[in-house]
C-alpha positions in Angstrom: -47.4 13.6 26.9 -45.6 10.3 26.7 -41.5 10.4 25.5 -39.8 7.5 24.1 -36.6 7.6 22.8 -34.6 4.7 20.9 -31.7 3.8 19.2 -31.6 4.4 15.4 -31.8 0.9 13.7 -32.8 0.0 9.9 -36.5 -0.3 11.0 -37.2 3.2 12.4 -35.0 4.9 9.9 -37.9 5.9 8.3 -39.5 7.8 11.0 -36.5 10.1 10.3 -38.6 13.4 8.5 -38.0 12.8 4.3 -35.8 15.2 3.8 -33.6 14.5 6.4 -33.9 10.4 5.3 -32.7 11.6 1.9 -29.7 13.8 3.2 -26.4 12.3 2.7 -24.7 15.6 3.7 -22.1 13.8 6.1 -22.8 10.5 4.7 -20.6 11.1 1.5 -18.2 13.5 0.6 -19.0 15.9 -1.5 -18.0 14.8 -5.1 -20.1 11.2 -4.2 -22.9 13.3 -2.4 -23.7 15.4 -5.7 -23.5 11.7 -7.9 -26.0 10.1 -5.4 -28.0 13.3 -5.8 -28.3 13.3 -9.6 -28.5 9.4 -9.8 -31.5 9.6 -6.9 -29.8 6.9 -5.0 -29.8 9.4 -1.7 -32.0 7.4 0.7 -30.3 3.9 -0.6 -26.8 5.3 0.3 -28.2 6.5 3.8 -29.7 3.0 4.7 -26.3 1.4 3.7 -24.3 3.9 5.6 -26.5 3.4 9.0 -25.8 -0.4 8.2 -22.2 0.0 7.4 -21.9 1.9 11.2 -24.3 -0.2 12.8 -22.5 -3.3 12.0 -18.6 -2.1 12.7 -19.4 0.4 15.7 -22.6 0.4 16.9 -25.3 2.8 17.8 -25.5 5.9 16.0 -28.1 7.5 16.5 -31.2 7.8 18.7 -35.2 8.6 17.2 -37.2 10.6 19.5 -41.5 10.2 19.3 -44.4 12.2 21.4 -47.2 9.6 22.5 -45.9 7.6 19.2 -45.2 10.0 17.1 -41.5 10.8 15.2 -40.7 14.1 16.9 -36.5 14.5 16.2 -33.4 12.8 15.8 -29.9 12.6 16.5 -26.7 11.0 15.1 -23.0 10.4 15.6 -20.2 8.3 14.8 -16.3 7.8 14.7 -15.1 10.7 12.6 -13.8 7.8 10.1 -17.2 6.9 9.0 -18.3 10.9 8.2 -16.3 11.6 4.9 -17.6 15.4 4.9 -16.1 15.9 8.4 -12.5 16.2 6.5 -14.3 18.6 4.4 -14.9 20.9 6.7 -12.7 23.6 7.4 -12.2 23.8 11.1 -11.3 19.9 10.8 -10.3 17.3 11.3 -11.6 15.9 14.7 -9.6 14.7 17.7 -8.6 11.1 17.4 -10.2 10.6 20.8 -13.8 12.1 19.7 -17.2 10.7 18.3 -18.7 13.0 15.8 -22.4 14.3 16.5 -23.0 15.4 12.9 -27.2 16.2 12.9 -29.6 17.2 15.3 -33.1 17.8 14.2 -36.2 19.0 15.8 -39.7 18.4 14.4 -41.6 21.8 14.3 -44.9 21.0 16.1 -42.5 20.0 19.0 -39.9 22.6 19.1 -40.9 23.9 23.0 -40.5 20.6 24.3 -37.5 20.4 25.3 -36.4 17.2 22.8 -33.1 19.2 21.3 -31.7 19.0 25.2 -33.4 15.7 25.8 -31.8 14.0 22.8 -27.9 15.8 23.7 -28.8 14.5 27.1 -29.3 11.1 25.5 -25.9 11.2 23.1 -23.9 12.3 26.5 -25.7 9.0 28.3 -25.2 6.2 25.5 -21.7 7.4 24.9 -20.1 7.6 28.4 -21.6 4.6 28.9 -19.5 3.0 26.3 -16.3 4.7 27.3 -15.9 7.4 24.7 -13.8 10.2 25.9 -15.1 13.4 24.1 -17.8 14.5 21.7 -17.2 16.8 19.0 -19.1 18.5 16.5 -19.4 21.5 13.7 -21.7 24.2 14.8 -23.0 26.6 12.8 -22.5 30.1 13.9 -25.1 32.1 11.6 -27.9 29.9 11.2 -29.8 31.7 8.8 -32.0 28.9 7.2 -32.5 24.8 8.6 -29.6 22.0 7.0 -27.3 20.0 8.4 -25.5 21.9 10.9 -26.6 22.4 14.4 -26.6 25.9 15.8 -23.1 26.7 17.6 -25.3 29.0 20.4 -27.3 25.9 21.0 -24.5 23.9 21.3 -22.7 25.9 23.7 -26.1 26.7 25.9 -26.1 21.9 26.5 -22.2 22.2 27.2 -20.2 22.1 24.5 -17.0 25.1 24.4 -15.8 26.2 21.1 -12.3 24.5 20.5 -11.3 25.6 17.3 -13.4 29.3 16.5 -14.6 30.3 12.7 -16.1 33.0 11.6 -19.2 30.1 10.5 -18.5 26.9 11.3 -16.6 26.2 14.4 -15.6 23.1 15.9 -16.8 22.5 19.5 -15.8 19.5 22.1 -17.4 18.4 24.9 -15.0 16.4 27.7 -17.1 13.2 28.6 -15.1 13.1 31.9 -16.8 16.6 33.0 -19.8 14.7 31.4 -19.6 12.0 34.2 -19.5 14.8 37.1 -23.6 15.1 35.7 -24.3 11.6 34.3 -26.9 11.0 37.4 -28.3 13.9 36.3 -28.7 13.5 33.2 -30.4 10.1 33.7 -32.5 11.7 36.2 -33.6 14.0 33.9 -34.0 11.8 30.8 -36.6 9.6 33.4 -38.3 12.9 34.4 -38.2 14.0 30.5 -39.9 11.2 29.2 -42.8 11.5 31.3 -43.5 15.2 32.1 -40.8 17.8 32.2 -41.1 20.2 29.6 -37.6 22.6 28.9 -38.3 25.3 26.5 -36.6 25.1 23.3 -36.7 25.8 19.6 -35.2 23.7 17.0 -33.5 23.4 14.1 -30.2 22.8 12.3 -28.9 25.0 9.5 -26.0 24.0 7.5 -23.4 24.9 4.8 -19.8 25.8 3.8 -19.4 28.8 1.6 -22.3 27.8 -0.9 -24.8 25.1 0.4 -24.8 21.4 -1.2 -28.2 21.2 -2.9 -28.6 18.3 -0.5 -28.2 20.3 2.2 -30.4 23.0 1.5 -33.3 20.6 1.8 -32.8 18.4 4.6 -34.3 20.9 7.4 -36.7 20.3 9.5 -36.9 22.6 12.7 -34.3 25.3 14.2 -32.7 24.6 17.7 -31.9 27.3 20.5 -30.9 26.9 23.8 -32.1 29.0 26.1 
């Protein structure tokens, strides 16, 4: 199997699965969320947020494919751009953090591996540009697939648990202990692409007392580290 992993742009954003490229979960706040929702203006608010970030940060994101195939996704950004992030209530995030906000896994390639692979790639393309920590909201009962990604997996790639909630902790990963394995990690990420197989599951479950309607159908897979 062949592994190729790029940055998100405006031309593969629609390899993201369709619920997922309709999901504005993070991308608005709630109130705006819910009027994008009813006016069915979802997908044109995503495109102009992943321009908006693209334009004034960067990279945010990377779009994973099997032998050419979309197989999962990741994406972050400065906590400023993610309006739902002060909605959350184990927020707000360090000053010093970049926000991983969604992880997804396609089913059909949920054993691969990709849910480490694509962590392995955030860790890489942000060290790289001098960031000094990750953060990000974990879900600590995953009991269906959204927005959030599952605090167990999060913990199992290296993330601790910095500020603990019954559902929806916050977690932080120090990209200085990050550099102590960056050759490792781009080791791995060369090995990964071509044939190293980690066993995984994925998926990403969300909410915050009762799930946004947008949220509820944005799944795609269920993560799990092992």
């Amino acid at each position: 199997m062949s592994w190729h992993v790029a940055p998100l742009t405006l031309d593969n954003l629609e390899d993201l699965p369709k619920r997922c490229r309709r999901c504005v979960f993070w991308e608005l706040s709630e109130h705006l969320g819910k009027q994008a929702l009813d006016f069915g203006s979802t997908e044109l608010e995503k495109e102009a947020w992943v321009s908006e970030v693209l334009l004034e940060w960067g990279s945010c994101g990377r779009v994973a494919h099997m032998d050419g195939v979309p197989a999962g996704y990741v994406i972050y950004a400065p906590p400023s751009a993610v309006p739902r992030a002060s909605e959350m209530p184990t927020g707000p995030v360090s000053a010093d953090a970049v926000l991983l906000t969604t992880m997804q896994v396609v089913p059909e390639f949920s054993r691969e591996g990709l849910g480490r692979m694509l962590a392995q790639a955030v860790v890489k393309d942000l060290t790289r540009r001098g960031v000094k920590a990750i953060e990000v909201f974990g879900d600590q009962r995953p009991t269906e697939p959204g927005c959030l990604i599952p605090a167990d997996f999060l913990r199992g790639v290296g993330f601790k648990t910095i500020r603990p909630h019954p559902r929806w902790p916050r977690l932080r990963m120090e990209l200085r202990s990050g550099l102590t394995w960056k050759e490792d990690v781009e080791a791995a990420l060369e090995q990964l692409l071509g044939t190293i197989t980690i066993p995984l599951q994925a998926a990403a479950p969300v909410g915050r007392g009762r799930v946004p309607s947008q949220a509820r159908t944005s799944s795609c897979g269920r993560l799990r580290a092992n």
